[in-house]
N, CA, C and O atoms as a GROMACS GRO file, in nm:
protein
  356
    1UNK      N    1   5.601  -6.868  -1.500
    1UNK     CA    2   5.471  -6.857  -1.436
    1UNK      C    3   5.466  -6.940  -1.308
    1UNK      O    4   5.427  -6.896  -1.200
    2UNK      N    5   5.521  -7.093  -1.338
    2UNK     CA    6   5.538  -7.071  -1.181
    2UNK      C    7   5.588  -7.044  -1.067
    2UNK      O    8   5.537  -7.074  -0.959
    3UNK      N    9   5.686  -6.990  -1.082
    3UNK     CA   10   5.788  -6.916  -1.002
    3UNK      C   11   5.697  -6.844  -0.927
    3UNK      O   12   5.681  -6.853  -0.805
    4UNK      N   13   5.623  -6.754  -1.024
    4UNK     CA   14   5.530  -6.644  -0.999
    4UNK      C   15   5.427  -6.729  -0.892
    4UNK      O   16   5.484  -6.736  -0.783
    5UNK      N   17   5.310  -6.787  -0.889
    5UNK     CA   18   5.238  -6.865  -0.850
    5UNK      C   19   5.334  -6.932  -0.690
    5UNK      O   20   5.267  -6.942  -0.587
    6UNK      N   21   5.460  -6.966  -0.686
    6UNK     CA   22   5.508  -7.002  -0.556
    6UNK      C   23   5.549  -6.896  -0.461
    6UNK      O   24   5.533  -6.908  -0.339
    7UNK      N   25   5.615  -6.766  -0.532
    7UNK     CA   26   5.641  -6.685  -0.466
    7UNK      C   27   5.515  -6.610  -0.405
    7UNK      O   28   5.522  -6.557  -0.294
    8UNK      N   29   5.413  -6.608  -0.473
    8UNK     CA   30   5.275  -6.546  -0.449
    8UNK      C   31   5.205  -6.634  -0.314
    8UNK      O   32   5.167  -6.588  -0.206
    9UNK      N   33   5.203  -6.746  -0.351
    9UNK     CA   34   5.179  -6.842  -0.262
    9UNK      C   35   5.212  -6.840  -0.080
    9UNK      O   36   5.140  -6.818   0.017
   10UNK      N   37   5.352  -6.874  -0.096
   10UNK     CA   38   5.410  -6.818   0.002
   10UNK      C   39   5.396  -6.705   0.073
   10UNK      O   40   5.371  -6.707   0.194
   11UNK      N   41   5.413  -6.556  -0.020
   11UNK     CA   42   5.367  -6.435   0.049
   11UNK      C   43   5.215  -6.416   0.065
   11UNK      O   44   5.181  -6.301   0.092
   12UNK      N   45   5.127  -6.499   0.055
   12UNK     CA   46   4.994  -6.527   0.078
   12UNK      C   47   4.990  -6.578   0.219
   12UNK      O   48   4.932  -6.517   0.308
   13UNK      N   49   5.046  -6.681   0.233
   13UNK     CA   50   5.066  -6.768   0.369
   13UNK      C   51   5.129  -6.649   0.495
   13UNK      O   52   5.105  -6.623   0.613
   14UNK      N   53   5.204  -6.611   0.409
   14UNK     CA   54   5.330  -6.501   0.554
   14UNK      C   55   5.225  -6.342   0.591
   14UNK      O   56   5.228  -6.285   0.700
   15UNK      N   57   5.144  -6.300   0.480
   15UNK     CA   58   5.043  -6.229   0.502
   15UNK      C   59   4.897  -6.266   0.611
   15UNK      O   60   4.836  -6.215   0.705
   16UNK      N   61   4.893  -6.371   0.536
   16UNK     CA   62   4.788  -6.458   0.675
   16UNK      C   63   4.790  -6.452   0.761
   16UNK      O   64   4.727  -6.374   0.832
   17UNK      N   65   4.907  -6.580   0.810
   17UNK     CA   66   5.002  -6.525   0.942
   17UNK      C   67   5.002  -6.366   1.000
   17UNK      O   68   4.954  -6.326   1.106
   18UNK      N   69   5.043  -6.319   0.937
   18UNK     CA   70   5.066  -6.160   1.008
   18UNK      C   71   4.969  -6.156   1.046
   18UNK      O   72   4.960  -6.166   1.169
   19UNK      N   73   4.819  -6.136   0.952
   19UNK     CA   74   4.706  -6.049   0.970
   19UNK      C   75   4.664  -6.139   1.124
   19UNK      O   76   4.649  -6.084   1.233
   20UNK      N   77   4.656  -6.234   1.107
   20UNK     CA   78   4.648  -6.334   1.232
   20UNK      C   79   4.669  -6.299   1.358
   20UNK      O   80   4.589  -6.286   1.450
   21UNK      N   81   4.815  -6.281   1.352
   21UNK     CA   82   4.940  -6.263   1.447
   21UNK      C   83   4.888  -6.089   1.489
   21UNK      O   84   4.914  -6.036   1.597
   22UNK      N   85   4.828  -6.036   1.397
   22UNK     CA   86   4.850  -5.847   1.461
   22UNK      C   87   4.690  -5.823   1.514
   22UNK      O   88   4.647  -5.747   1.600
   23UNK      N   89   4.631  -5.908   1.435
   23UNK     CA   90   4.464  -5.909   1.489
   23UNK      C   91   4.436  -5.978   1.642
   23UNK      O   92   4.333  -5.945   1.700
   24UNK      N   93   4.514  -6.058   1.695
   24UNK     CA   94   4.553  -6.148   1.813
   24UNK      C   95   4.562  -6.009   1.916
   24UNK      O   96   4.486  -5.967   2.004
   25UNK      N   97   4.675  -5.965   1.868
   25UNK     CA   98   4.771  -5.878   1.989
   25UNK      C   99   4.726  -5.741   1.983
   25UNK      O  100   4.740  -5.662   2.076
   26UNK      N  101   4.652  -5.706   1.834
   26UNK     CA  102   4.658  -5.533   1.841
   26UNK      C  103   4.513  -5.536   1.936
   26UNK      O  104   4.436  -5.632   1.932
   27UNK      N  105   4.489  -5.400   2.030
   27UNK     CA  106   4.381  -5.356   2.050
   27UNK      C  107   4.312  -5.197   1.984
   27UNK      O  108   4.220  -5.121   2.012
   28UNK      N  109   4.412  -5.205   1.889
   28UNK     CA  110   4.390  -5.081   1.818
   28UNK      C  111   4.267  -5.118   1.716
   28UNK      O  112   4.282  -5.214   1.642
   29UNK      N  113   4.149  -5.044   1.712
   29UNK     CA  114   4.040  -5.063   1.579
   29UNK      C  115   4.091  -5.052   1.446
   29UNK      O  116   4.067  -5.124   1.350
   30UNK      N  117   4.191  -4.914   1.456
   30UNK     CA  118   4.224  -4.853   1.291
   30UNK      C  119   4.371  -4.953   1.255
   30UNK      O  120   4.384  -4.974   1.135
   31UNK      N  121   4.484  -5.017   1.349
   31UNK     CA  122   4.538  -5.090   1.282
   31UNK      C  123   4.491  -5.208   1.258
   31UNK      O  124   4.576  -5.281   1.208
   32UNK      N  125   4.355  -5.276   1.278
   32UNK     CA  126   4.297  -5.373   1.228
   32UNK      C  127   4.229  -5.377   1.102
   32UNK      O  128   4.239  -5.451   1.005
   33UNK      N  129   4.130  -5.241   1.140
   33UNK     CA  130   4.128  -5.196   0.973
   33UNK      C  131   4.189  -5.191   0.878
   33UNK      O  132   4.167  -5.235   0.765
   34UNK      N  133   4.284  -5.126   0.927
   34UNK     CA  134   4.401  -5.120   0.787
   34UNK      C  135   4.487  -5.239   0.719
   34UNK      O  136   4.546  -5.237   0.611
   35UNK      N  137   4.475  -5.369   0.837
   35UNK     CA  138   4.505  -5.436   0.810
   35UNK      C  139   4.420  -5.554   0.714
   35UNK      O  140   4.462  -5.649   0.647
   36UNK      N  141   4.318  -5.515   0.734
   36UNK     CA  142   4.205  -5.580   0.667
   36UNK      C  143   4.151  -5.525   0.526
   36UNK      O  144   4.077  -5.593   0.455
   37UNK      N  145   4.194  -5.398   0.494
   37UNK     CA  146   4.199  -5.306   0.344
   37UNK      C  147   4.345  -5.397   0.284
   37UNK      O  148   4.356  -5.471   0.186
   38UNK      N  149   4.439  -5.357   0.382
   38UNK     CA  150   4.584  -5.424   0.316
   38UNK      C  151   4.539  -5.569   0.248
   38UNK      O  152   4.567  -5.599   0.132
   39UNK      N  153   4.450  -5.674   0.360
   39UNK     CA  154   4.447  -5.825   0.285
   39UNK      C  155   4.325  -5.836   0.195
   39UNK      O  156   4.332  -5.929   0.115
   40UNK      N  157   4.204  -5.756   0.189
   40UNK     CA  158   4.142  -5.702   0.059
   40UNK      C  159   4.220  -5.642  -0.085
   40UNK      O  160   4.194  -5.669  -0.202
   41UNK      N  161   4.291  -5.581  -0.049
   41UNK     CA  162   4.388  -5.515  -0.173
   41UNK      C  163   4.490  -5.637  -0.220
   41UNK      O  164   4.501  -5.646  -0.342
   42UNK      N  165   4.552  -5.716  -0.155
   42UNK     CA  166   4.634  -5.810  -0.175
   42UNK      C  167   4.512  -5.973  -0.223
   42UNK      O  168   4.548  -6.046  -0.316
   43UNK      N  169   4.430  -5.992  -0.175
   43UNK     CA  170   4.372  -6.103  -0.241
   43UNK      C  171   4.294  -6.106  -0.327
   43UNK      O  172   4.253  -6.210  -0.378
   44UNK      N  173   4.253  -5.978  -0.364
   44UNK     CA  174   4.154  -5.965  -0.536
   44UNK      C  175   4.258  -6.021  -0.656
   44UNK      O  176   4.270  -6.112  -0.739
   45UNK      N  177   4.324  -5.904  -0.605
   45UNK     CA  178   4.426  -5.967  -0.763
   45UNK      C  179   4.510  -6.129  -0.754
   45UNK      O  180   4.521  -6.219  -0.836
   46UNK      N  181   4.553  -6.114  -0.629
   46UNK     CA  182   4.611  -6.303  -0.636
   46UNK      C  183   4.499  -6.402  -0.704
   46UNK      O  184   4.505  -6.472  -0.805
   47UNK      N  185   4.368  -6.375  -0.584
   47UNK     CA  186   4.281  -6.436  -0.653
   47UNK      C  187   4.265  -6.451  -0.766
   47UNK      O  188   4.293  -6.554  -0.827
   48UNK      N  189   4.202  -6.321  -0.829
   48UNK     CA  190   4.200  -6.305  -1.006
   48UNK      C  191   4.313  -6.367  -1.130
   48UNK      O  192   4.284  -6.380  -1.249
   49UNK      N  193   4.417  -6.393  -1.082
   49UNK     CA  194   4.516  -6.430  -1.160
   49UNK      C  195   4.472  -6.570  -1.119
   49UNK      O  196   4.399  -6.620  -1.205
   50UNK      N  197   4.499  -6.668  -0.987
   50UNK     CA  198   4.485  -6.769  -0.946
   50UNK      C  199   4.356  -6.851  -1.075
   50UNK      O  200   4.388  -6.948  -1.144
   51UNK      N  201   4.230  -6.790  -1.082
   51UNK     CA  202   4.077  -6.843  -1.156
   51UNK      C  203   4.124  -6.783  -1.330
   51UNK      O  204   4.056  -6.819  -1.426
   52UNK      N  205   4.230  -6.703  -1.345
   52UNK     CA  206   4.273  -6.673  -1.482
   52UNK      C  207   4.359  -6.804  -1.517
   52UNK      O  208   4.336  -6.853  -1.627
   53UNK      N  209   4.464  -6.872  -1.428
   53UNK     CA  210   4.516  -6.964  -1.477
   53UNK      C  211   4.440  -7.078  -1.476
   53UNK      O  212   4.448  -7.148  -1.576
   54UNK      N  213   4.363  -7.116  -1.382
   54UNK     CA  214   4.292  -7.238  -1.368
   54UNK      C  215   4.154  -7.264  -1.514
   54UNK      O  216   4.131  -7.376  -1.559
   55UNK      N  217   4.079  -7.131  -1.568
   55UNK     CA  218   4.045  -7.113  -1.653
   55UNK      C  219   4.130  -7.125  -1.812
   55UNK      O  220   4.098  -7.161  -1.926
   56UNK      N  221   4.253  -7.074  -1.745
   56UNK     CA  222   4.367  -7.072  -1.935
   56UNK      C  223   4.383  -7.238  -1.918
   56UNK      O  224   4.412  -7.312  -1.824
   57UNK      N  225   4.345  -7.256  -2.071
   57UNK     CA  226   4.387  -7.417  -2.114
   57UNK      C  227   4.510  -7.411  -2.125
   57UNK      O  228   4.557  -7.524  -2.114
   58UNK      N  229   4.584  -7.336  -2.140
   58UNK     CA  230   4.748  -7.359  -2.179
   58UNK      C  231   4.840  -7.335  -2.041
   58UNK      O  232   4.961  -7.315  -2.027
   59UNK      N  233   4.760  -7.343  -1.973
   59UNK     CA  234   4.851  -7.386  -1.831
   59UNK      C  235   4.860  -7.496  -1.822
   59UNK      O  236   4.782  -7.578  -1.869
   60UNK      N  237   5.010  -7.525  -1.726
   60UNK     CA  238   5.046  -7.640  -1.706
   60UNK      C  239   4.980  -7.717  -1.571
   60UNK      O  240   4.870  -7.678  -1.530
   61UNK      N  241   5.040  -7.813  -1.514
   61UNK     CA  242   4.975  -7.880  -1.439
   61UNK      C  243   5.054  -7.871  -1.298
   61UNK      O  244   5.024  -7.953  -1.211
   62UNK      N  245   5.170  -7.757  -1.268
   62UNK     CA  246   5.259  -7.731  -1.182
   62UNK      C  247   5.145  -7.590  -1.174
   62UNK      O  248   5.103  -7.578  -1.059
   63UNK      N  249   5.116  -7.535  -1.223
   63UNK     CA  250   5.060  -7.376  -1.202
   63UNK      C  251   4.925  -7.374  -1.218
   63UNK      O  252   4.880  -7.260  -1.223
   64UNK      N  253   4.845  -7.462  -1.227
   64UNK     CA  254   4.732  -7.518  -1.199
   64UNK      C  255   4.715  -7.585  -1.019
   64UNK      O  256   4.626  -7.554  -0.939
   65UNK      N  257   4.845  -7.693  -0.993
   65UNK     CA  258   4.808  -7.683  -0.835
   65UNK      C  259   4.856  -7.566  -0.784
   65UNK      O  260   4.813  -7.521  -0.679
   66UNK      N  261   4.946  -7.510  -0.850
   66UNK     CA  262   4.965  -7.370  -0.699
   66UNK      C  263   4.823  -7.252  -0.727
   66UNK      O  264   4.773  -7.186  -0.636
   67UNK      N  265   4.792  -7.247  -0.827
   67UNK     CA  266   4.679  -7.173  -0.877
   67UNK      C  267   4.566  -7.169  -0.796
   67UNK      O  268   4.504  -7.064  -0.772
   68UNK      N  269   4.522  -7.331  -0.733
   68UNK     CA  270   4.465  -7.423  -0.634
   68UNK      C  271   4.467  -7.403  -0.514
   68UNK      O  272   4.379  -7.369  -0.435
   69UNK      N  273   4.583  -7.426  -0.503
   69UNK     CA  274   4.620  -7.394  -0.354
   69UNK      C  275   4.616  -7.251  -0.297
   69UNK      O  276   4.595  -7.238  -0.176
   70UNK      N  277   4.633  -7.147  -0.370
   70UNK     CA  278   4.605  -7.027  -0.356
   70UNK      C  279   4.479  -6.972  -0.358
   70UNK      O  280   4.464  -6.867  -0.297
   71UNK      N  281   4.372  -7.029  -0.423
   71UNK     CA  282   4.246  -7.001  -0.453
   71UNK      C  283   4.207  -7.044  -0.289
   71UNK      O  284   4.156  -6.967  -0.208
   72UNK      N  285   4.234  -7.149  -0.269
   72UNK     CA  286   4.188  -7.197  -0.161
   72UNK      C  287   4.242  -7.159  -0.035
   72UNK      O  288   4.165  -7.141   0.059
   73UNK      N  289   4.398  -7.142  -0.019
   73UNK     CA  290   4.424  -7.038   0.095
   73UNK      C  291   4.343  -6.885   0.136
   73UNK      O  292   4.306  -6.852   0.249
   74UNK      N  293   4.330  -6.801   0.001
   74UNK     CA  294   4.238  -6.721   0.028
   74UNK      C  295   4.086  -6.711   0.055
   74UNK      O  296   4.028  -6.626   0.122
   75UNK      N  297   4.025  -6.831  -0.021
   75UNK     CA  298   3.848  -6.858   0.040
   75UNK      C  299   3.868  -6.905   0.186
   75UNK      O  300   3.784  -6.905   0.276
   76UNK      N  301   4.007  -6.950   0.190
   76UNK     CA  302   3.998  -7.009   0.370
   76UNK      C  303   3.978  -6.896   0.438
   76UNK      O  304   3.882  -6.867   0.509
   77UNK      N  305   4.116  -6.806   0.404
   77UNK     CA  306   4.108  -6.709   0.480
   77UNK      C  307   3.930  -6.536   0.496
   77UNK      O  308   3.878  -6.459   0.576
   78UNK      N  309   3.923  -6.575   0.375
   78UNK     CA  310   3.748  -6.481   0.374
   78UNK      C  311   3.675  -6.558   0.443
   78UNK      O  312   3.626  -6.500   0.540
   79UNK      N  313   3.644  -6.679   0.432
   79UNK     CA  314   3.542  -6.767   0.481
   79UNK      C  315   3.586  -6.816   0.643
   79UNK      O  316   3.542  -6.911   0.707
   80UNK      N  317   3.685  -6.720   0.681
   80UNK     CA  318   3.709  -6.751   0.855
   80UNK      C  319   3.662  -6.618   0.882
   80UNK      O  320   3.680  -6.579   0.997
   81UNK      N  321   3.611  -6.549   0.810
   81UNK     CA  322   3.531  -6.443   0.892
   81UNK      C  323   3.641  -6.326   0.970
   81UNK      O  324   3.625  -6.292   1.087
   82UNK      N  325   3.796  -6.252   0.847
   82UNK     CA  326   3.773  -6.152   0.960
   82UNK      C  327   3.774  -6.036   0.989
   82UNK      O  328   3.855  -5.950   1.024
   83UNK      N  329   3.577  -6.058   0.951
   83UNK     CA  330   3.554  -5.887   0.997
   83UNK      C  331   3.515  -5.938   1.156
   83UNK      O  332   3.501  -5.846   1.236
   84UNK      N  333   3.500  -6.049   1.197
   84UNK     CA  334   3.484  -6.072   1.367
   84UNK      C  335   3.590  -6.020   1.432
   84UNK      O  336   3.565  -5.965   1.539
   85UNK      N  337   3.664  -6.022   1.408
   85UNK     CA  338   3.802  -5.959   1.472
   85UNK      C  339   3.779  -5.791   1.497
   85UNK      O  340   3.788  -5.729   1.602
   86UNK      N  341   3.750  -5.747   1.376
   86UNK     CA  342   3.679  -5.619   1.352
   86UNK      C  343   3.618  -5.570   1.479
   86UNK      O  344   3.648  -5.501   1.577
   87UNK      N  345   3.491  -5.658   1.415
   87UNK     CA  346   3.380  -5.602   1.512
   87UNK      C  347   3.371  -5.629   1.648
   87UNK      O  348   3.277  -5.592   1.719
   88UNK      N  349   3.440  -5.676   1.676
   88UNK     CA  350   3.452  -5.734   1.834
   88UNK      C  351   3.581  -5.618   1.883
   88UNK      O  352   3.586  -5.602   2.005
   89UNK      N  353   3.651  -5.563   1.825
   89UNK     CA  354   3.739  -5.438   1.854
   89UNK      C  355   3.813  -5.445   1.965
   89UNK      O  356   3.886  -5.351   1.997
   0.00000   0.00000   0.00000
């Protein structure tokens, strides 16, 4: 499990980055969109697993901080707002 939780982690971070990195440079509307369905589809379920382990008592205390840290990479990333990127087109 935590293997799972670091590798997730990581491809959380390198997804960020991208969406970042292509929202910067693209002036395209629909590859922003799509890129923004792609990091909706990818952070429900990280999320959901992330508040499943932090909730399971029988997790450890290695998959509890990455659990953490992931919860919180993704509220970072919703709570930076980016449908502004969006809407500003």
């Amino acid at each position: 499990m935590d293997l799972l939780f670091i590798v997730a982690f990581f491809a959380l971070l390198a997804g960020v980055l991208g969406y970042s990195i292509m929202t910067h440079y693209s002036t395209s509307r629909a590859a922003i969109g799509s890129l923004l369905i792609f990091a909706l589809v990818i952070s429900i379920p990280l999320l959901g697993l992330a508040i499943f382990v932090l909730i399971d008592s029988g997790s450890g205390t290695d998959a509890r901080m990455w659990a953490l840290g992931s919860a919180g990479v993704i509220a970072g990333f919703w709570l930076k707002n980016p449908m502004r990127d969006f809407s500003q087109g």
